[in-house]
N, C-alpha and C positions, 0 to 999 in steps of 0.2 A: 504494500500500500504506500503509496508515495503520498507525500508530506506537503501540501500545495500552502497551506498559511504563510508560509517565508515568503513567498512569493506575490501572495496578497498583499502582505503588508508593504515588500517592496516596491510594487505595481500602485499602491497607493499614495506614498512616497516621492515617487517621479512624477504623478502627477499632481500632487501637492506642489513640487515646486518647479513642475512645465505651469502649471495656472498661473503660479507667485510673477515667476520671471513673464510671461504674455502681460501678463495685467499692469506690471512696472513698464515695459514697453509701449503699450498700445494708451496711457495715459496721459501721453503727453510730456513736457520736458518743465522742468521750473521755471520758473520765475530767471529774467536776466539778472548779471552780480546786480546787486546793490537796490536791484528792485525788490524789494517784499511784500506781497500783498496782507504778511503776518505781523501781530505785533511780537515786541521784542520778549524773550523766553521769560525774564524775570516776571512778565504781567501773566502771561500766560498758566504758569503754575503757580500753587499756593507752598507758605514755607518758605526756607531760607537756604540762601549757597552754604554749601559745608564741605570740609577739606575729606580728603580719603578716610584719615585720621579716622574722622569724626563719623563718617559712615562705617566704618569698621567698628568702633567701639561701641555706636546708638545700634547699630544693625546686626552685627555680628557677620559682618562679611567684606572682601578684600575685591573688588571689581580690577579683573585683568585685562581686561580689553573687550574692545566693539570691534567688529568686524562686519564687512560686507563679503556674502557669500550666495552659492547658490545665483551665478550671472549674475549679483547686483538683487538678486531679487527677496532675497531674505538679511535680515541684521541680525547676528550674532553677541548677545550681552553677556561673556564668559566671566564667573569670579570663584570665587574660592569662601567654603562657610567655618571660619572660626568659632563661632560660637552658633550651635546649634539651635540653640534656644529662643536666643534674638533673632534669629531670621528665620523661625518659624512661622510668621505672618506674610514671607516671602511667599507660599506657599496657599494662601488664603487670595479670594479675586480684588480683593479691597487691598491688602499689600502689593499688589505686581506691581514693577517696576512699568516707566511710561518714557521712552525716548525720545529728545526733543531737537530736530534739524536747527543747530545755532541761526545760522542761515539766513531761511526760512521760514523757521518758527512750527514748521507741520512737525505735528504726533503724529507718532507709533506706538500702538499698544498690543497687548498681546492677548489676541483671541483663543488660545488651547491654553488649558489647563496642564501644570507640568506635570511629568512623567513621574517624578518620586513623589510618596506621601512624608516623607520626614528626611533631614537631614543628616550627616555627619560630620565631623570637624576634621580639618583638612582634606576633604573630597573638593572638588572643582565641577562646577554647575553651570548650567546654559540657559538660557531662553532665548527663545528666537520671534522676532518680530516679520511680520511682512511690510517687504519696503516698495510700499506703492509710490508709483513715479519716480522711483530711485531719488529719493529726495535726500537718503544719504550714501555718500560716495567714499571710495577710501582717503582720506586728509579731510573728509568733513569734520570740526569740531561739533557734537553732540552732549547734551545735559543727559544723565540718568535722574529723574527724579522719584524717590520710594518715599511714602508716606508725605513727612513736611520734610524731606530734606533735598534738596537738591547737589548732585556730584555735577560740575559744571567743567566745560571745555574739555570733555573727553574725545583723543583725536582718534576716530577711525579709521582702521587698518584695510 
C-alpha cells in the first residue's frame, strides 16, 4: 500500500506558494520612492519602539532575521525562544506578530495559525507572512510589531 499523504501535503505546499508568488505578481508594483500613499509606521501601530534588548527580555524571544522567500512571495520572521513562557502568547491570534513595509507603511499579517502548540528555549521558530505586491524586498527596512512593542528598522534579507 503506498503512502500518498507526503504527497498531499507537498502538492499543497507548491500550490500554497504558486498562488503566494501569482498574486505578488499580478498586483501591481508600489508606490514610486518617496511617494507613499501610507502614513508613517509610528501612526500606524499602537505602543512604542523598543531595542532587541527589550523584546527579548518583555517577550522572551531573540528575532534573527526577515527574509524574503519563496520568489518574493512569502516573508520569513525567523527568531529564537529564550524564554518559553513569555512568548507563549506568540502562539495565541491576539499575540502574532504584524510586519510593517518602512516604506510604505503596508501590513502583513499572518493568516495560518503556527504549527507548534508550545515552545522551547533555545529552539528557532518561523512565521511566515504572504507578501502581496512584494511590498517587501531584500534591503527593505521592516518594523516587527508584537503586542505594544515595536522592533523597528529590521533590514530584510
Amino acid at each position: 500500500r503506498r503512502r500518498t499523504w507526503p504527497w498531499i501535503v507537498l502538492s499543497a505546499v507548491l500550490l500554497t506558494l504558486t498562488i503566494g508568488v501569482l498574486a505578488g505578481l499580478s498586483w501591481g508594483t508600489p508606490s514610486a520612492p518617496g511617494q507613499s500613499a501610507f502614513p508613517p509606521v509610528a501612526t500606524l501601530l499602537p505602543g512604542r519602539a523598543a531595542t532587541a534588548a527589550e523584546v527579548e527580555q518583555r517577550l522572551g524571544i531573540r528575532v534573527r532575521f526577515i527574509a524574503v522567500t519563496a520568489a518574493g512571495g512569502l516573508v520569513e520572521l525567523r527568531y529564537e525562544v529564550v524564554d518559553p513562557e513569555k512568548a507563549a502568547p506568540l502562539l495565541e491570534r491576539s499575540g502574532r506578530p504584524v510586519l510593517v513595509a518602512e516604506d510604505s507603511g503596508a501590513v502583513l499579517t499572518m493568516h495560518v495559525r503556527p504549527a507548534q502548540d508550545r515552545f522551547l528555549a533555545g529552539r528557532t521558530y518561523s512565521f511566515l507572512f504572504a507578501n502581496t505586491r512584494s511590498v517587501i524586498r531584500p534591503g527593505s527596512l521592516v518594523t516587527v510589531a508584537i503586542g505594544d512593542l515595536r522592533l523597528e528598522h529590521v533590514q530584510a534579507q
